[in-house]
C-alpha positions in Angstrom: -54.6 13.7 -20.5 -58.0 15.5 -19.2 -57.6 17.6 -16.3 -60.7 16.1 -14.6 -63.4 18.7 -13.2 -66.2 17.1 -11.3 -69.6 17.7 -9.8 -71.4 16.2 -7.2 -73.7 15.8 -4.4 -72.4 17.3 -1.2 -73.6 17.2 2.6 -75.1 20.9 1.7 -75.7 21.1 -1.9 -73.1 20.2 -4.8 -69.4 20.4 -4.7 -67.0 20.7 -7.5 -63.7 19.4 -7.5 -61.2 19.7 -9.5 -57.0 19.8 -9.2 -57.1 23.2 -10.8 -58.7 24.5 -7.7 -57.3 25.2 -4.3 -60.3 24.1 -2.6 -63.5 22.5 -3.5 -66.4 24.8 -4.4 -70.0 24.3 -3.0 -73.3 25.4 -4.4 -76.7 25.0 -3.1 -77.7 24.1 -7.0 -76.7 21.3 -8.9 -77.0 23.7 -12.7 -75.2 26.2 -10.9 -72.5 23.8 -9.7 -72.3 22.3 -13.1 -72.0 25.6 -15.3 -69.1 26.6 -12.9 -67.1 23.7 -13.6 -67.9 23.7 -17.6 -67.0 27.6 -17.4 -63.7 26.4 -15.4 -63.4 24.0 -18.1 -63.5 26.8 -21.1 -61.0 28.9 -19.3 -58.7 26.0 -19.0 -59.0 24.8 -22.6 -58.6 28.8 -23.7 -55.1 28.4 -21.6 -54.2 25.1 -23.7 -54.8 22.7 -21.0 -57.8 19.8 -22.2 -60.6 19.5 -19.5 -63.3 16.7 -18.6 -66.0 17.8 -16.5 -68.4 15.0 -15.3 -71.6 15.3 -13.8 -72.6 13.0 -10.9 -76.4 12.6 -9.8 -77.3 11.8 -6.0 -77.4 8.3 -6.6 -73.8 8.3 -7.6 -74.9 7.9 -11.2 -72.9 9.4 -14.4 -75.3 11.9 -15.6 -73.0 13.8 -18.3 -69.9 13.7 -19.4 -68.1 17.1 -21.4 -65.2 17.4 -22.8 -63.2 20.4 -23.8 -60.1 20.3 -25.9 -57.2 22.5 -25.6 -57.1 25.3 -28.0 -54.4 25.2 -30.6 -54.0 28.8 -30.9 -53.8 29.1 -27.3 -50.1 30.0 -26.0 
């Protein structure tokens, strides 16, 4: 299963949440926000773990969905 990564609309900004993360992240930018949980996401799949990031708009809408497989040759 997907280690879930997500991002969403925060009291000041965009968070991202994820279990692989001690604490959630905050950015005043929702593409920043986004392109630090899809980089979070690469690093995880380079390790071998599989990784779902999901992208949440204001409303509380799904606005993307990416996944990232583990890496075989990963060890």
């Amino acid at each position: 299963m997907a280690l879930l990564i997500s991002v969403a609309p925060a009291e000041q900004g965009w968070s991202v949440r994820s279990e692989a993360l001690e604490a959630d992240l905050t950015f005043e930018r929702g593409g920043r926000a986004e392109a630090a949980a899809r980089d979070l996401a690469s690093r995880l799949a380079a390790s071998g773990r599989s990784a779902e990031v999901r992208v949440f708009l204001r409303d509380g809408a799904e606005a993307g969905r990416f996944l990232h497989p583990a890496r075989a040759w990963a060890s």
